[in-house]
N, C-alpha and C positions, 0 to 999 in steps of 0.2 A: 504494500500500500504506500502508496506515493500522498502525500498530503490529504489523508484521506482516503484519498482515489482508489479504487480501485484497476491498478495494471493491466490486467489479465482482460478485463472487461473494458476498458478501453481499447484493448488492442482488438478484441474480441467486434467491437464497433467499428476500430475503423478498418474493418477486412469486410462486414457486414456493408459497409457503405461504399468501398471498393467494387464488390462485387454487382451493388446496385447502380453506381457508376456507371460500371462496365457494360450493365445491358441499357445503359440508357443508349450508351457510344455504340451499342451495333445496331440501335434502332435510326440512330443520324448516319453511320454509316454506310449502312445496310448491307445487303447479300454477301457482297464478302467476308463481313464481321461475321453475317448469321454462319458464313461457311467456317469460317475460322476458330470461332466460338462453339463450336457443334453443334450447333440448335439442327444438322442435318438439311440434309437437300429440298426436302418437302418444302421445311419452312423460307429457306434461301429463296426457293425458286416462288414461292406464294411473293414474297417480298419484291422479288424482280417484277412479276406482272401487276405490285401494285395493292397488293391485294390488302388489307386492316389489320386482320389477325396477326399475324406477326409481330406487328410495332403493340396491338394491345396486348395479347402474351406476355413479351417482352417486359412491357413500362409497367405490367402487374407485379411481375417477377420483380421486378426495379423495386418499387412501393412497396411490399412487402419486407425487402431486404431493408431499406432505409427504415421503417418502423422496427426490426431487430435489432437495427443500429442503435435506434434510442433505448430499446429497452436493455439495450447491454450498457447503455452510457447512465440511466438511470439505476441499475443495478452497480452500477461502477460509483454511486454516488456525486455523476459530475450533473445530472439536471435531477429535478426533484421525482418522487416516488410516481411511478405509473401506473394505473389498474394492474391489479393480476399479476404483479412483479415475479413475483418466486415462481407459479406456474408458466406465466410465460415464458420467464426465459428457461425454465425445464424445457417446455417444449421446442424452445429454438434448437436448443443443446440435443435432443434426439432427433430432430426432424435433419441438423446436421450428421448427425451421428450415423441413422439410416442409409443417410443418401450416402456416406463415406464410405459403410460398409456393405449396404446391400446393392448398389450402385453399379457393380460389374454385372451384377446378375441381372437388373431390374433393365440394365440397358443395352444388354448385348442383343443385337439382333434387331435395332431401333435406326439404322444406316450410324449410326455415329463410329466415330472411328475407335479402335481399342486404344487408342493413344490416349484421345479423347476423352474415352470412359475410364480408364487407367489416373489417370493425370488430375482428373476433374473430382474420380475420388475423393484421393487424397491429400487435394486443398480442402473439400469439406470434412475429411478426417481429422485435417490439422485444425479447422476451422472449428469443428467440434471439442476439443482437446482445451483448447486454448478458453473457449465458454463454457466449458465444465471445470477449468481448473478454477477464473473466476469466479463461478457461481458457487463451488466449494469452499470456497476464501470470505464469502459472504452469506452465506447462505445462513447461519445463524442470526445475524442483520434484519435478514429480509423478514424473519417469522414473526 
């Protein structure tokens, strides 16, 4: 704990707002971030012809992440207590956790590449780790 602060969960937010960044940038992008980023060919080639779904997918996935961001930032004690603090960010921490670890299985077979599905694990592996060792750290806090 840094002045307070909670580390872990800082860090923990700004990989969460990283990540929703990230899908904002293949939404301005587009087709080749969607290619790049694996969202896979379907979605790429909807984006090329124009098509909505995509960029709203996308800027959901975005939104979501950015409200994880907060509730790891109000768990980390740098903005004030948010509904549902202790559950939620449990549930950020396994919905991480799943996608890390079930994530090869859930996706094989989806056009994404094993690189892809490989790789993208295990940034949510870490990403998980890193919000469960926070939420550890505070978790008597939160109750």
């Amino acid at each position: 704990m840094v002045h307070g602060y909670n580390l872990a969960l800082i860090m923990a937010a700004a990989l969460d707002a990283l990540a929703a960044a990230l899908h904002i940038g293949v939404v301005i992008v587009g087709p080749r971030w969607y290619r790049l980023f694996g969202a896979g060919e379907r979605m790429a080639r909807a984006a090329e012809a124009g098509r909505l779904y995509p960029a709203v997918i996308t800027l959901g996935i975005a939104l979501v992440l950015f409200a994880w961001a907060g509730y790891a930032l109000s768990g980390a004690a740098v903005i004030g207590p948010l509904p549902l603090l202790r559950p939620a960010l449990v549930a950020i921490t396994l919905v991480y956790l799943f996608r890390g670890i079930a994530g090869p299985y859930l996706l094989h077979g989806t056009g994404r590449s094993r690189q892809f599905i490989i790789l993208s694990s295990a940034i949510c592996l870490g990403v998980a780790l890193t919000h469960l060792l926070g939420l550890l750290q505070v978790w008597s806090r939160l109750g």
